[in-house]
VOBA-1610 file (N, C-alpha, C; in pm, whole numbers, padded with zeros to 5 digits, always signed):
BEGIN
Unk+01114-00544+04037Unk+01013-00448+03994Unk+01047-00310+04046Unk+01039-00185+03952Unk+01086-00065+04016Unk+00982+00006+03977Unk+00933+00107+04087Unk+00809+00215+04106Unk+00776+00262+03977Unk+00867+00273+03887Unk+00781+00350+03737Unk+00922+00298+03643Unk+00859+00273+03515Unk+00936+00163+03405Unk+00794+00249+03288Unk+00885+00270+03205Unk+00841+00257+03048Unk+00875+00193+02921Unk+00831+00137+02859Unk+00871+00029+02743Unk+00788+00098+02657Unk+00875+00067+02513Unk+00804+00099+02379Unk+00788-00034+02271Unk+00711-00041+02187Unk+00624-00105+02104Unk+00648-00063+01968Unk+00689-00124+01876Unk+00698-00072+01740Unk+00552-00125+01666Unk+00574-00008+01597Unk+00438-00050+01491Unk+00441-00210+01387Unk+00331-00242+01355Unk+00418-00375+01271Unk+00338-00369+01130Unk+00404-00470+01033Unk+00292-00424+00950Unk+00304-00549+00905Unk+00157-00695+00839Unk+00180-00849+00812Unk+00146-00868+00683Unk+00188-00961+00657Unk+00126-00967+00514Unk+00267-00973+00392Unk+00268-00844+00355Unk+00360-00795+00250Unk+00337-00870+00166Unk+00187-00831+00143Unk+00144-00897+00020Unk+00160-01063+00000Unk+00208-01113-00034Unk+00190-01262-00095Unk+00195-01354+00117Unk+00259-01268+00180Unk+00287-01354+00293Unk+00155-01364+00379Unk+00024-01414+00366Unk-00098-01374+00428Unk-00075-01458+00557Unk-00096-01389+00670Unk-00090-01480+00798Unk+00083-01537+00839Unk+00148-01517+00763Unk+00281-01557+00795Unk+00370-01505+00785Unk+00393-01361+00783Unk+00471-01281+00812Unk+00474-01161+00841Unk+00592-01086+00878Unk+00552-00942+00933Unk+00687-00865+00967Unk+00654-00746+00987Unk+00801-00645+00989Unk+00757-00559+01075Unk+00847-00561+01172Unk+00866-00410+01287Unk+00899-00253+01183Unk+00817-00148+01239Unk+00856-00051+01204Unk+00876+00073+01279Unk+00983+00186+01206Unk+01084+00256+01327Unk+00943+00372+01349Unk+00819+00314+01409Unk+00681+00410+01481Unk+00636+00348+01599Unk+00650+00431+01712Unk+00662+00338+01838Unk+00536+00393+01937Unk+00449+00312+02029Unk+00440+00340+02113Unk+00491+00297+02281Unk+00464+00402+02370Unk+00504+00366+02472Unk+00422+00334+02559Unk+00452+00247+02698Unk+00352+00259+02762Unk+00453+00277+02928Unk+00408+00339+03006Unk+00430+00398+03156Unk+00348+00317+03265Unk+00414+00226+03351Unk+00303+00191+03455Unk+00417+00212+03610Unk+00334+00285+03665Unk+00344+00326+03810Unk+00276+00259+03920Unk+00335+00227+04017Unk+00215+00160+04118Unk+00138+00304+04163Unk+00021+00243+04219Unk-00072+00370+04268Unk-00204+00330+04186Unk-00309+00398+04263Unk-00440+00323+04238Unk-00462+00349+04066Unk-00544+00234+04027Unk-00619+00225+03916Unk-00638+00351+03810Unk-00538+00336+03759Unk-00580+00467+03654Unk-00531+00421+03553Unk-00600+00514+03365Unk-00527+00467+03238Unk-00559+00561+03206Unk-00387+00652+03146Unk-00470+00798+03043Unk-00381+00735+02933Unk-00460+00818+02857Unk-00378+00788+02668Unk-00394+00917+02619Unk-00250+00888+02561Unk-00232+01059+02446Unk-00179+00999+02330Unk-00265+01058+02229Unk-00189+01039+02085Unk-00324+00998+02021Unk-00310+00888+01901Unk-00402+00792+01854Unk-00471+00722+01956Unk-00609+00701+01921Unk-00703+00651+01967Unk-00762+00747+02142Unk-00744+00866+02178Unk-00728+00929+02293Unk-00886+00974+02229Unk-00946+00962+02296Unk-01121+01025+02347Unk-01167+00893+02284Unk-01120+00793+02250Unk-01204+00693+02154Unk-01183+00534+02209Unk-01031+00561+02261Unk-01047+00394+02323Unk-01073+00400+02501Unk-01139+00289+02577Unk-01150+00305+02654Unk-01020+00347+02784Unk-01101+00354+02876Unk-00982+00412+03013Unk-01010+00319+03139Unk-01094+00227+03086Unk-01117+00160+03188Unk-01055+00004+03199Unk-01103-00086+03279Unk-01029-00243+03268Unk-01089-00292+03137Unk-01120-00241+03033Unk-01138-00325+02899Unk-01095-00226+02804Unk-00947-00133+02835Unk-00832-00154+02785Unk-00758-00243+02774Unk-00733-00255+02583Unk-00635-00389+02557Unk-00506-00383+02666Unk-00451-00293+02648Unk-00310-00267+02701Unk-00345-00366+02878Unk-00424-00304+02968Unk-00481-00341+03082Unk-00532-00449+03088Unk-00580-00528+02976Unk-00680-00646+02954Unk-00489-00750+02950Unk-00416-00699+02873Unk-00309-00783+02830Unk-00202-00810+03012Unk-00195-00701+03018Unk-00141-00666+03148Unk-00177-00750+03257Unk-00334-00775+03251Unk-00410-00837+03368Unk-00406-00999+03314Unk-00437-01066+03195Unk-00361-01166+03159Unk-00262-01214+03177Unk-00116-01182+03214Unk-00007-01206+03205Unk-00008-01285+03378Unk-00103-01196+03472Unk-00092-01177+03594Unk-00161-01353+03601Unk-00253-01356+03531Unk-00392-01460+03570Unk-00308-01600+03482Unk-00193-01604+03358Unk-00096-01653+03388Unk-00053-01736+03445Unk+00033-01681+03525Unk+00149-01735+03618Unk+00046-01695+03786Unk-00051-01724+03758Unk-00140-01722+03909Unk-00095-01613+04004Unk-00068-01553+03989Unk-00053-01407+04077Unk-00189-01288+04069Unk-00237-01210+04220Unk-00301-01109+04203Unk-00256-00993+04098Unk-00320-00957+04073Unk-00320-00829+03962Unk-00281-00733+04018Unk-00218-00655+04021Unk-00123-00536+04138Unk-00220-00450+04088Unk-00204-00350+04224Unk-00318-00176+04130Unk-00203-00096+04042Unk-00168-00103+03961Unk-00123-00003+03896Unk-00207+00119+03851Unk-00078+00231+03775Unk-00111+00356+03677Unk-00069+00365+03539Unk-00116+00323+03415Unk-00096+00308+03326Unk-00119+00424+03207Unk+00009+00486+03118Unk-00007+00612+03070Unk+00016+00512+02952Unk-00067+00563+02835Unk-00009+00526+02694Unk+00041+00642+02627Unk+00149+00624+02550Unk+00143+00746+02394Unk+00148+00664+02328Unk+00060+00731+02220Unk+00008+00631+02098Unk+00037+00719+01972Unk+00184+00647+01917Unk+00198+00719+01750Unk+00196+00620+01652Unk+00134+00516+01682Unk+00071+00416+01610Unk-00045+00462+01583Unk-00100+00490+01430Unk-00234+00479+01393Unk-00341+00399+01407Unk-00465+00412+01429Unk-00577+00280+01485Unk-00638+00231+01388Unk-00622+00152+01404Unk-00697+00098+01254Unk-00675+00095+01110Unk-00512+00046+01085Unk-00481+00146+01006Unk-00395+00024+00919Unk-00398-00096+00984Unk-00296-00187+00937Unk-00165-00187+01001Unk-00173-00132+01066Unk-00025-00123+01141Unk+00026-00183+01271Unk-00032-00247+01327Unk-00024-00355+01435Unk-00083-00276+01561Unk-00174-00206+01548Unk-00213-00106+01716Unk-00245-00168+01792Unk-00342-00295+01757Unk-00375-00391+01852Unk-00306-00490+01930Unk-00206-00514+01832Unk-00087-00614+01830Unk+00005-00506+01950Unk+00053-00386+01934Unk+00148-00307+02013Unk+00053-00310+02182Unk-00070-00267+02191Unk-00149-00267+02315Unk-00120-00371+02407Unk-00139-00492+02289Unk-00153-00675+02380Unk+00003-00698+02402Unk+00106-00685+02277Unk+00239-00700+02365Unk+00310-00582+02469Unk+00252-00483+02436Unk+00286-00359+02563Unk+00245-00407+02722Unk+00087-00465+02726Unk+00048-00491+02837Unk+00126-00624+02887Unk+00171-00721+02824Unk+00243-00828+02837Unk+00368-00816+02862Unk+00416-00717+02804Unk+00578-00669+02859Unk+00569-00619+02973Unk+00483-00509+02997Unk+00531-00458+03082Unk+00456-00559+03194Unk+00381-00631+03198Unk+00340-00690+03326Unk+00410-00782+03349Unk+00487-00860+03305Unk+00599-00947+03306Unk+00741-00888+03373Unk+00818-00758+03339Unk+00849-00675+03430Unk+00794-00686+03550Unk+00689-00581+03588Unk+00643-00545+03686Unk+00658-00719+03781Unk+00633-00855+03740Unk+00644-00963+03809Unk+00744-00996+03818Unk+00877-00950+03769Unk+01007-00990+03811Unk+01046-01035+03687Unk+00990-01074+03585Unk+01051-01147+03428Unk+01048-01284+03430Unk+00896-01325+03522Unk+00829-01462+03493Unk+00906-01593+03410Unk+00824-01499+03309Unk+00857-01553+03146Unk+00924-01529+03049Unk+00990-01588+02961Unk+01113-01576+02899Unk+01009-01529+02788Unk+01107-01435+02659Unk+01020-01373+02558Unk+00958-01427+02442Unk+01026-01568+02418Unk+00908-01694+02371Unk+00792-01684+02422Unk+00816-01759+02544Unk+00674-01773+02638Unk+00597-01614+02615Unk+00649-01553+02606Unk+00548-01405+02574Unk+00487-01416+02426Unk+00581-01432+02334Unk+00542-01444+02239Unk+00475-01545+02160Unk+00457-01662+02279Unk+00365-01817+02261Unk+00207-01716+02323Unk+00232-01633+02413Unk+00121-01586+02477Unk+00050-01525+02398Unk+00127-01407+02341Unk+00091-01267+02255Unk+00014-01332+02141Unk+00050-01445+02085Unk-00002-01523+01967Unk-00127-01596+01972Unk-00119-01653+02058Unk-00237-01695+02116Unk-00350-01627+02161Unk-00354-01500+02209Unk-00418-01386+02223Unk-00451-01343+02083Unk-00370-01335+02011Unk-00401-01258+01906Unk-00471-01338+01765Unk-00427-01460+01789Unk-00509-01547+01709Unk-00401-01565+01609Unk-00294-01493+01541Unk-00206-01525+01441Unk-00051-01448+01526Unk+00046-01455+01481Unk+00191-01469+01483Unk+00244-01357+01401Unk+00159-01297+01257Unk+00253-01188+01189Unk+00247-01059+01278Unk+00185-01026+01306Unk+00239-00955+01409Unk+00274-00922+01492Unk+00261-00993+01610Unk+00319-01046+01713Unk+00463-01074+01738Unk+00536-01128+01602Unk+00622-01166+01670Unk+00768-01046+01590Unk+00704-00995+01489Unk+00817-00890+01456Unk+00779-00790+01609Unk+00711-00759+01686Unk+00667-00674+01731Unk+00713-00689+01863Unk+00788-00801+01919Unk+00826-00883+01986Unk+01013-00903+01941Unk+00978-00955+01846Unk+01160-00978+01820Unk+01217-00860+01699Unk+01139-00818+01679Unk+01182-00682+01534Unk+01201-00780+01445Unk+01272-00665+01351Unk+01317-00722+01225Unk+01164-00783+01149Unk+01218-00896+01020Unk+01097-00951+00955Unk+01073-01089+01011Unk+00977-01111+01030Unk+00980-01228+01102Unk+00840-01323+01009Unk+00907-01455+01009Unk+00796-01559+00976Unk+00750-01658+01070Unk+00594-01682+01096Unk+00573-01732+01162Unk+00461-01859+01150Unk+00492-01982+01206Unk+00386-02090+01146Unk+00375-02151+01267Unk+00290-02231+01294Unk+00237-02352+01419Unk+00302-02485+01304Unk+00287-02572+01407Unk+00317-02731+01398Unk+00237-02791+01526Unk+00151-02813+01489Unk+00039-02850+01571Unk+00018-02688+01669Unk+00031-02725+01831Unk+00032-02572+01875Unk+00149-02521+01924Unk+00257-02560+01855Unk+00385-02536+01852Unk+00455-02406+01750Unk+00484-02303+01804Unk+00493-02164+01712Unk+00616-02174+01717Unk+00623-02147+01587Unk+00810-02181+01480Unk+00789-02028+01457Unk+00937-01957+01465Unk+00948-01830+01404Unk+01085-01847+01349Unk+01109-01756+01251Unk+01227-01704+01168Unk+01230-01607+01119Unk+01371-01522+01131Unk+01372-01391+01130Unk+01453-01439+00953Unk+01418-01301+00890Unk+01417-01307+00757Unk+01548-01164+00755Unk+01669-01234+00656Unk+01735-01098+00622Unk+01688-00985+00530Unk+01735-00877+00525Unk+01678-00770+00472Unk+01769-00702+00420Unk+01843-00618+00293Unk+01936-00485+00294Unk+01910-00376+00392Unk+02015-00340+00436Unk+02000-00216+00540Unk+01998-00099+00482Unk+01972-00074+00371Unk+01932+00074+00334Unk+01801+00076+00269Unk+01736-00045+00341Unk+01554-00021+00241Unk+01496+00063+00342Unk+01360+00186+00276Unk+01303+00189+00304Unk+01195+00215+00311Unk+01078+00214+00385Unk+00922+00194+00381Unk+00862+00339+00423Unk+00777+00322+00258Unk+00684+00475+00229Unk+00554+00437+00285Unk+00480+00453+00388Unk+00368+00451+00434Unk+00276+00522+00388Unk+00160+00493+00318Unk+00058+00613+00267Unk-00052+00573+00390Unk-00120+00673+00483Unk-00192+00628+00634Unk-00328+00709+00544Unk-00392+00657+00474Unk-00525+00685+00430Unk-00593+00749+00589Unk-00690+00870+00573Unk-00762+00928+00703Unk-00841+00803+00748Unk-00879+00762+00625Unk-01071+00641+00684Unk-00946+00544+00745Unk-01066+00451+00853Unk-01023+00349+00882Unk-01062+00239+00787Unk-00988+00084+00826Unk-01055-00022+00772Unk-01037-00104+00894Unk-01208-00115+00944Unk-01183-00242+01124Unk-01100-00350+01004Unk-01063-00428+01136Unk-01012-00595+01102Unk-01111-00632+01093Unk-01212-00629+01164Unk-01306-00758+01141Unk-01394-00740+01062Unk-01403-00628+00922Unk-01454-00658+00857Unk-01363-00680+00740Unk-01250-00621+00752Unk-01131-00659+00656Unk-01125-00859+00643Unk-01135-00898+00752Unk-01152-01033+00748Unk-01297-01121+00723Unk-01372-01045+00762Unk-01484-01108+00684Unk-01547-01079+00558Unk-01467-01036+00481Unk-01482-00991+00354Unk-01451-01117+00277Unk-01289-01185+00333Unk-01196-01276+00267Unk-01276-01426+00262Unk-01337-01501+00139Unk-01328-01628+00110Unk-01310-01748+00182Unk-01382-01823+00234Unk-01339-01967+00327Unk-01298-02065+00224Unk-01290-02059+00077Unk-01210-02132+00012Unk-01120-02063-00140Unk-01063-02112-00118Unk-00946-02057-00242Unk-00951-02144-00331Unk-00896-02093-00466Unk-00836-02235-00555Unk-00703-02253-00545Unk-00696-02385-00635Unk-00575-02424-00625Unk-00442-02322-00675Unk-00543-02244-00797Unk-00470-02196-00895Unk-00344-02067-00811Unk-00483-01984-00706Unk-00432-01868-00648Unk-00322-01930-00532Unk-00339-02039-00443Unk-00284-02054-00380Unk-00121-02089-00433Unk-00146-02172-00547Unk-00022-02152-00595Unk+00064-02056-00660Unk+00007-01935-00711Unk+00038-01754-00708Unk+00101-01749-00620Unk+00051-01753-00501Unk+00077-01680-00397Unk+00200-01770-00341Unk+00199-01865-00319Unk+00326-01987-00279Unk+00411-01942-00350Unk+00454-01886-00477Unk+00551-01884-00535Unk+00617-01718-00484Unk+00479-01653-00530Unk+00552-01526-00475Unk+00613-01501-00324Unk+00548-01554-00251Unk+00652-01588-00088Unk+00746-01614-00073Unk+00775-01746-00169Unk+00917-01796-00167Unk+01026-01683-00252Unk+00958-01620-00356Unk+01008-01483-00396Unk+01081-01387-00300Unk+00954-01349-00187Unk+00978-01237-00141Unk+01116-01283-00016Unk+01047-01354+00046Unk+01194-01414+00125Unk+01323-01422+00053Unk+01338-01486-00066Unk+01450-01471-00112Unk+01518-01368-00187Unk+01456-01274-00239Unk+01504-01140-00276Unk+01522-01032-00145Unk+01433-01048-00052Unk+01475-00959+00060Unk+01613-01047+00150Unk+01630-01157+00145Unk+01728-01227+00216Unk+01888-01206+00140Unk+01882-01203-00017Unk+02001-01194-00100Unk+02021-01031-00138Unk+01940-00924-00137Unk+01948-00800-00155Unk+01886-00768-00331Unk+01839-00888-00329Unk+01816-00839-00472Unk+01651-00829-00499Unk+01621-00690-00479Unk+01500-00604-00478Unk+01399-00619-00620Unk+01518-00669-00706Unk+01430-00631-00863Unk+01309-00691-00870Unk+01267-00847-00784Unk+01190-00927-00812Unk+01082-00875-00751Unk+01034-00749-00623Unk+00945-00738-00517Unk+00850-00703-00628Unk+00874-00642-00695Unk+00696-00594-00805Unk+00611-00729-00800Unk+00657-00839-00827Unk+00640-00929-00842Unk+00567-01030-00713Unk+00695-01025-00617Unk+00677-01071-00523Unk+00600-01039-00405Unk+00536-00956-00394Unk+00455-00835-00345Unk+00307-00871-00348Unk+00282-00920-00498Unk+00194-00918-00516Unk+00093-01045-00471Unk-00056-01058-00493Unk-00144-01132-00422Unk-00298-01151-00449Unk-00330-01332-00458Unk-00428-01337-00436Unk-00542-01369-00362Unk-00468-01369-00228Unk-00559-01426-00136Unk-00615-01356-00009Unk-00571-01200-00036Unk-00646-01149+00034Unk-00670-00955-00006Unk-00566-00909-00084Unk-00590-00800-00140Unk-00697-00765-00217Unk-00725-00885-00359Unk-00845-00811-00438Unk-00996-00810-00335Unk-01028-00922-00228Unk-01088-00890-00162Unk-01110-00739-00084Unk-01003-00759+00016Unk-01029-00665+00070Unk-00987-00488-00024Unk-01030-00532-00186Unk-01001-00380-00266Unk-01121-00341-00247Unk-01230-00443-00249Unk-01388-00434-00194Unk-01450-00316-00122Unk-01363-00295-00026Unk-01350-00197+00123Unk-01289-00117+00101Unk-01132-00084+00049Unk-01059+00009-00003Unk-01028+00054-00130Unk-01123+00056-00218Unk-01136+00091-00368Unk-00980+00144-00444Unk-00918+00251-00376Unk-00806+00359-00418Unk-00690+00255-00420Unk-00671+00138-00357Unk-00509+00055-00319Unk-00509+00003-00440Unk-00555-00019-00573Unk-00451-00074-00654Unk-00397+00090-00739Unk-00489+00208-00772Unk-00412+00298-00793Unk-00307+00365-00711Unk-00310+00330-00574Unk-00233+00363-00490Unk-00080+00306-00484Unk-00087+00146-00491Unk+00018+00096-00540Unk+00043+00071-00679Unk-00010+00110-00791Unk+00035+00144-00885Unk+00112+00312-00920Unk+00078+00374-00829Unk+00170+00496-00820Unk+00278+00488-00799Unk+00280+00398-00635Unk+00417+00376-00547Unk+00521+00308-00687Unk+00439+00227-00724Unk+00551+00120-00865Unk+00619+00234-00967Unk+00489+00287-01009Unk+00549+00414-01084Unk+00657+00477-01094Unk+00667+00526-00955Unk+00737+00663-00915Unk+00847+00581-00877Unk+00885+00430-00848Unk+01041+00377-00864Unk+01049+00289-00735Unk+00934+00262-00670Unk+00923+00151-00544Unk+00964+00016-00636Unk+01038-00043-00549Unk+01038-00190-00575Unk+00935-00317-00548Unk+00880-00251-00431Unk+00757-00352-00413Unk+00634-00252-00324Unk+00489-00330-00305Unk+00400-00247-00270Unk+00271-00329-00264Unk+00200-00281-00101Unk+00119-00408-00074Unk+00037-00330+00061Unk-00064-00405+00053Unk-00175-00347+00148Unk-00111-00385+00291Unk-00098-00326+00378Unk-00012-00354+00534Unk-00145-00392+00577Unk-00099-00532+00615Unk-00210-00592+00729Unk-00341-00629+00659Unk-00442-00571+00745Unk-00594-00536+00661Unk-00583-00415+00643Unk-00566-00339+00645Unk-00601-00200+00561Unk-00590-00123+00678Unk-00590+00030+00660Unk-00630+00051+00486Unk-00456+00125+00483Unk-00335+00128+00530Unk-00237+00178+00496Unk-00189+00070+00380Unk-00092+00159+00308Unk-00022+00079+00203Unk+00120+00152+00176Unk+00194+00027+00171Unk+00322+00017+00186Unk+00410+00011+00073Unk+00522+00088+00031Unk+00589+00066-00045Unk+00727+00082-00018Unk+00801-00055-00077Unk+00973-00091-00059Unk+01094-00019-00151Unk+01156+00112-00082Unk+01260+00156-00152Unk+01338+00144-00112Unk+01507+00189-00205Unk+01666+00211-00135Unk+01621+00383-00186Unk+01531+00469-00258Unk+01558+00611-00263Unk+01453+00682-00323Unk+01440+00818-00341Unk+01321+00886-00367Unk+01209+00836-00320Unk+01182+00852-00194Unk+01137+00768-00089Unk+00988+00935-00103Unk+01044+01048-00094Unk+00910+01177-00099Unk+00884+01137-00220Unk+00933+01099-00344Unk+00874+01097-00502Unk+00740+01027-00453Unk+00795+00878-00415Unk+00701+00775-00438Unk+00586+00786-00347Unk+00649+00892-00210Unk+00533+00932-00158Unk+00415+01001-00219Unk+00464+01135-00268Unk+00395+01192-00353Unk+00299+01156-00429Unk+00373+01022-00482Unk+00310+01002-00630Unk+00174+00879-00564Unk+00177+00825-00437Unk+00083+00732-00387Unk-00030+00862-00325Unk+00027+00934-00270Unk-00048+01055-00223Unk-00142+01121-00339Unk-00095+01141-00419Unk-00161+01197-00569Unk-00246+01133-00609Unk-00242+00949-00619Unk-00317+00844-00675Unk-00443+00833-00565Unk-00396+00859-00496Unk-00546+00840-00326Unk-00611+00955-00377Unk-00574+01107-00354Unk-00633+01194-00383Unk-00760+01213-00527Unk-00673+01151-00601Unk-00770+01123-00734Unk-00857+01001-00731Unk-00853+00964-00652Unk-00973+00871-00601Unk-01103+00895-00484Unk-01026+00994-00459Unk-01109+01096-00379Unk-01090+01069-00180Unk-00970+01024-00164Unk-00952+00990-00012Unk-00800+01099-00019Unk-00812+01113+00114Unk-00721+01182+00204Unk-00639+01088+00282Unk-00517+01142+00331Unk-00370+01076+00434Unk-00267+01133+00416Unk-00221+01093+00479Unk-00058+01101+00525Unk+00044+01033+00416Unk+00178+01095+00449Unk+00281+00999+00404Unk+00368+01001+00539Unk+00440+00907+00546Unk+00521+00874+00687Unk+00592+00796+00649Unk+00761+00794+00597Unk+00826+00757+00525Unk+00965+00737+00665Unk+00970+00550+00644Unk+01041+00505+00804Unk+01109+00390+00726Unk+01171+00354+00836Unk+01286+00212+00839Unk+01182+00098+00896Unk+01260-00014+00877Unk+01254-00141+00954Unk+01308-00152+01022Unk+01291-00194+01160Unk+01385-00168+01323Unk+01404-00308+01347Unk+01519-00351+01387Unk+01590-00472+01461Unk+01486-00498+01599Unk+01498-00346+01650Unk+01447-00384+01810Unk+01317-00436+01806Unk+01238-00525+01904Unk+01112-00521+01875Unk+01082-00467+02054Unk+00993-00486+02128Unk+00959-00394+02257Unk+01068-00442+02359Unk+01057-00312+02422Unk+01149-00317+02496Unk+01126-00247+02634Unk+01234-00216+02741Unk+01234-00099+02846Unk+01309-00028+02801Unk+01284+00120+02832Unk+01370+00202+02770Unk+01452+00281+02889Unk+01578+00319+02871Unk+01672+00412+02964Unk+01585+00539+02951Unk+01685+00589+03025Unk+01607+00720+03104Unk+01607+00823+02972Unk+01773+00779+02902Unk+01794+00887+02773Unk+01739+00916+02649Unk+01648+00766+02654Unk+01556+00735+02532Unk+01442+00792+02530Unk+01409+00879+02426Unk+01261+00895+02394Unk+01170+00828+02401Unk+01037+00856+02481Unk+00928+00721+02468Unk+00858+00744+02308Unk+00848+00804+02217Unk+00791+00769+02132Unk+00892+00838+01957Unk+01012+00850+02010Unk+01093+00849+01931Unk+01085+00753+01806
//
């Protein structure tokens, strides 16, 4: 354990449309987190700063103090700094980056306990599902399922020149009403939609062949629901398609939405930006890669929120 260590957190985003609950992708938007010994403190800069707490029911601190209670050890006093260029609420794994930030780095700080399974058996379990967790954890795309309470992951190939147009709508959408929006039963009919398009999307992102994502992208088991809450996402990803995306899908629960290119990556921004606007919402475009790394410690030379 050394007096001050910082690790970063990539953003994640689950779903990708047809994959509900079982998959997910690291993305190149990171936060960091800083812990120092020295009494009890938590500041945050960036996203979520005047809004999430500073006290011990910080996730980051809540995850941190878990790791400790664990492997039966006291909880050390640390100083905990966040930067946060992860959006809150936004579909993008913020919650997911907090709980494996506090888990990394408190695992550090104990000497490296636990191997990054066992973190990522933890992080999952905390979090209740695996798509984000575990790209966020191992990068890349990752699929993730139980067998009884046994967590299976597989990392999914990808072309290395795709990349992801983020439209970050201003409003939020909580999770927990993004999820209690969604159906306790499906039919047969949708579930089998959606089974096919999965096996789609894995295999066109695994062989490089993109043509099928319009397709494969798509979903019925949790998007038209949650359109309920976010009215603008099918004109939104009908823009992204438009303007020459290959695929395009609500990240997570909401409310960002994602679209898969190899180019004209500002067009398709534009043109999702244009489709929100005429629906009458405001955002961002933030146009990034898919990252190998998933959290880490960083050298001295590395940017914390690079």
């Amino acid at each position: 354990m050394t007096s001050e260590y910082t690790i970063k957190i990539p953003a994640t985003s689950a779903n990708l449309g047809s994959g509900f609950d079982s998959i997910g992708l690291a993305i190149d938007l990171w936060n960091s987190v800083t812990v120092k010994n020295g009494p009890f403190q938590i500041k945050l800069n960036g996203f979520g700063e005047g809004e999430l707490p500073l006290d011990q029911n910080n996730l980051v601190y809540k995850s941190f103090s878990r790791l400790f209670h664990e492997i039966g050890e006291t909880i050390p006093q640390v100083s905990i700094e966040c930067e946060n260029q992860i959006p809150i609420s936004r579909g993008l794994g913020s919650s997911s980056a907090a709980l494996v930030g506090g888990l990394y780095a408190a695992n550090i700080f104990a000497g490296n306990p636990l191997s990054k399974f066992d973190l990522l058996n933890l992080a999952a379990q905390m979090e209740g599902h695996p798509d984000n967790v575990a790209p966020a954890i191992l990068g890349g795309i990752q699929i993730g399922v139980y067998d009884d309470q046994n967590l299976i992951t597989s990392s999914v190939n990808y072309p290395p020149n795709i990349s992801l147009v983020l439209y970050v709508p201003d409003s939020i959408m909580p999770t927990d009403n993004a999820r209690n929006i969604l159906e306790d039963q499906v039919s047969r009919k949708d579930v089998v939609f959606n089974l096919g398009r999965f096996g789609m999307l894995v295999n066109s992102l695994s062989n490089g062949d993109l043509s099928n994502l319009k397709f494969a992208t798509q979903d019925l088991l949790h998007q038209p629901q949650r359109q309920q809450l976010f009215f603008p996402m099918k004109n939104i990803i009908k823009g992204a398609l438009d303007a020459g995306a290959y695929g395009a899908f609500l990240s997570g629960a909401g409310s960002t939405i994602i679209a898969i290119t190899d180019s004209r990556e500002y067009t398709i921004g534009y043109e999702m930006a244009d489709a929100a606007m005429k629906s009458g919402i405001e955002g961002n475009i933030v146009v990034s890669t898919i990252v190998n790394q998933g959290v880490h410690l960083i050298d001295q030379g590395e940017n914390k929120c690079q």
